[in-house]
N, C-alpha and C positions, 0 to 999 in steps of 0.2 A: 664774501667770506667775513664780512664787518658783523664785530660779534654785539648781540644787542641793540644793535643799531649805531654800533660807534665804530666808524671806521678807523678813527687815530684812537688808542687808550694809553697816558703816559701816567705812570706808577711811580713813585718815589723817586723821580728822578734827578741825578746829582752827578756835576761833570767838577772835577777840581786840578789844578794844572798848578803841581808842588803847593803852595800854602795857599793858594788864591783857588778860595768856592766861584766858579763862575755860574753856575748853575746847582742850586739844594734845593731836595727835595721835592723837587716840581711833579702835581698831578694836576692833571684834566684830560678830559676826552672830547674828542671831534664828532658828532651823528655824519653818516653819510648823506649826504647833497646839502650842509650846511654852508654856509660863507661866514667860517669862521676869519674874525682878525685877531692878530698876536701883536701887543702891543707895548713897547717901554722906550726907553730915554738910550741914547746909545752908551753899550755896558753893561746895558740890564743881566743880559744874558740872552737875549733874541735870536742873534745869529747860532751863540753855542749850540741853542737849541736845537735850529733847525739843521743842523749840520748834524746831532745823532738823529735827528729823525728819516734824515737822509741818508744814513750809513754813513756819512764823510768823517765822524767821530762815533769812537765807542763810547759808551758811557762810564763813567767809573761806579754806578750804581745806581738801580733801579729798574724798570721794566718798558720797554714800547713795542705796540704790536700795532700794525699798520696793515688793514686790508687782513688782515686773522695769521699775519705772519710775525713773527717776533724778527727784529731787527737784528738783533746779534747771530741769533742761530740759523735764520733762512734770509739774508742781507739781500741775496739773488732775486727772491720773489717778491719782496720790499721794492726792492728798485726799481723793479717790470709793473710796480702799484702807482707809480707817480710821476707827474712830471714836472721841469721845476725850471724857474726863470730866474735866475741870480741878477742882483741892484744892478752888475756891471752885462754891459751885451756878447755877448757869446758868437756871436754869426761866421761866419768867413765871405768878409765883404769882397774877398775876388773870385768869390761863386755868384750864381744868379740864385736869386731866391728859389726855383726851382729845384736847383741844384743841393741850395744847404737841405731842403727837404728830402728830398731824395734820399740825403746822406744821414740822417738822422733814423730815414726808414730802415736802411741797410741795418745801420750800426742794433738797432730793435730786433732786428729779423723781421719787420713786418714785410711779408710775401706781394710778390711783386701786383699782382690784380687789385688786392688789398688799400696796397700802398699808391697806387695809383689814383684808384678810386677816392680817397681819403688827402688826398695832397688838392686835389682839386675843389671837395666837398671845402677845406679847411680854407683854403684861398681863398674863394667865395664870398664865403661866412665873416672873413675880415678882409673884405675888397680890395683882394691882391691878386686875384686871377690874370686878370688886366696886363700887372705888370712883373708877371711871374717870370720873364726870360729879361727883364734888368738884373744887371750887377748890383749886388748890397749894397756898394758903397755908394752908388746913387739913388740910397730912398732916405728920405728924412728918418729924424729919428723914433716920428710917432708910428711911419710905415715899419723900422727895424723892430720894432716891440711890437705890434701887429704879427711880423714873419714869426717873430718869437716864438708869442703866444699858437699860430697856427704848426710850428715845430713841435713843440712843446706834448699837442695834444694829438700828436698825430699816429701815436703805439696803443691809444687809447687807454690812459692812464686812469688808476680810478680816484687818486684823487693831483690836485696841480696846486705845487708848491709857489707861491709870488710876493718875492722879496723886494720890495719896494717897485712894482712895478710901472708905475707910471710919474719915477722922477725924475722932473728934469723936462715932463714934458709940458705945452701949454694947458688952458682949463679945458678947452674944447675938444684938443686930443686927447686929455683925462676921460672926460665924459664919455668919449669913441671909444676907447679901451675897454671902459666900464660898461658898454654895452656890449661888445662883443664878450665878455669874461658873464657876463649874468644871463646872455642867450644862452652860452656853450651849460654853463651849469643848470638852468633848466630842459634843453633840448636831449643832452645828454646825460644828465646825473652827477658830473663832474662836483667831486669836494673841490671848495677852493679853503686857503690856509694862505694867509696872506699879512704881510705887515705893511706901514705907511706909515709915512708921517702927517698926512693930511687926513686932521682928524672928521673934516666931512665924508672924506669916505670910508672910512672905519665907519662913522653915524649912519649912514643913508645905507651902503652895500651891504653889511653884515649881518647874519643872523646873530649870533654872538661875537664877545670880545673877551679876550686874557688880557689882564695887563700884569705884565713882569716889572721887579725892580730890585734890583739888588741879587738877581740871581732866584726870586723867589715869586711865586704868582700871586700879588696882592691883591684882584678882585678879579671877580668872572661875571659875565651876566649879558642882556641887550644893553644898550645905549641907554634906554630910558633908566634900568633898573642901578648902571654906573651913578648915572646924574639924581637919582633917587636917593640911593644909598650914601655920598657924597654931600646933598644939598644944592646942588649946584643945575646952572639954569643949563650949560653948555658942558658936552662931552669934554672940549678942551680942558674945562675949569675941572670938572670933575680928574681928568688926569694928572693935571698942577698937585691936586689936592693929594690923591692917588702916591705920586712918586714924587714933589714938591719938584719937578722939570717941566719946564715949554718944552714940548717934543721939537718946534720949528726951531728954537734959538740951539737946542742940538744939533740940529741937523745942519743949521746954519755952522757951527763952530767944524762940523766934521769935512763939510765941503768947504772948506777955507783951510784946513787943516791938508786935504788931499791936493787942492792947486797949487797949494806952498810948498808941497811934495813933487809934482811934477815940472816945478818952475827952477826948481834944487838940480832935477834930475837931465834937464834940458842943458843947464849951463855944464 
């Protein structure tokens, strides 16, 4: 139902929370089986985004039709379009990984033959088959992003939301990840819509990139045409330039920010 070829279209869009613009005016559109990245300094407005893209907020203005559905008015069939892995893990590690699937198929309505068939294709596919009757909380954390991802895509979303999906983990489970996430989207069609902070993989995985900042989309294009347009030899430099942020020295400040939070909440 992706109209023109664009399965995400976002219109003038603009979120504001009492005097604070977290998001103005933001337009761009996704093609279907793109790998797009969304990308800015944390604050930009990143997560606001994806959170009206996701129905989780309304918008205070402007338009998004996702899979030929408008977001506000038909939220229900929005929702049955997408599937979506949030920075923090979700699982219920005192199920077995068969188990979280299972339960994800119910919660979808995906029909029992269906859902069978497809828990086991998706296990496979991220070499979890194996150890599909362990408990969550005994798989590393590059196996719980793997179940994730094999959750995730298992109602047959059209396109899969992935908010920083692979941090936190090592390079090599990066890479694993990234290959399972670039089969599923050409085996399947799958749009991926993704952010990171590792701007090799925004460079190497993505058909395009948005970068936001300040609430507003300051350049769009591939990697090459950012570092073109910029001067600059390296996508990183080109985003310094872009938002004048190191996206790592952010992310550094906000994960020292959240253990200084949990260190608070322990005592």
């Amino acid at each position: 139902m992706a109209e023109n070829g664009n399965i995400v279209q976002v219109k003038n869009l603009s979120k504001t929370f009492g005097s604070i613009h977290a998001v103005e005016d933001v337009t761009f559109n996704v093609k279907k089986g793109e790998i797009f990245a969304f990308l800015g300094p944390n604050g930009a407005g990143k997560s606001t985004t994806i959170k009206m893209l996701t129905t989780l907020l309304q918008p205070t203005k402007g338009e998004i039709t996702l899979n030929g559905f408008d977001s506000v008015k038909d939220s229900d069939n929005v929702r049955k379009s997408f599937g979506i892995i949030f920075q923090d893990p979700s699982l219920d590690e005192d199920l077995t990984a068969y188990e979280n699937m299972e339960l994800h198929g119910v919660l979808y309505n995906v029909a029992k033959e269906v859902r069978k068939e497809r828990i086991e294709k998706l296990m496979k596919v991220t070499e979890l088959w194996d150890r599909k009757d362990d408990l969550v909380k005994h798989y590393s954390g590059g196996m719980k992003r793997r179940l994730e991802i094999a959750r995730g895509l298992l109602h047959h979303p059209k396109i899969f939301f992935l908010d920083e999906p692979t941090v936190g983990l090592d390079p090599q489970t990066r890479n694993h990840i990234w290959g399972y996430i670039k089969e599923l989207n050409k085996t399947e069609g799958i749009t991926i819509f993704f952010t990171t902070h590792y701007m090799d993989e925004a460079e190497k995985y993505s058909t395009r990139i948005a970068v936001i900042d300040r609430g507003k989309i300051v350049a769009q294009g591939t990697a090459n045409e950012l570092k073109k347009k910029t001067g600059k030899k390296t996508l990183e430099d080109a985003f310094i330039d872009l938002t004048g942020h190191a996206i790592r020295e952010e992310e550094a400040n906000a994960l020292d920010g959240l253990r200084m939070q949990r260190r608070m909440h322990r005592r």
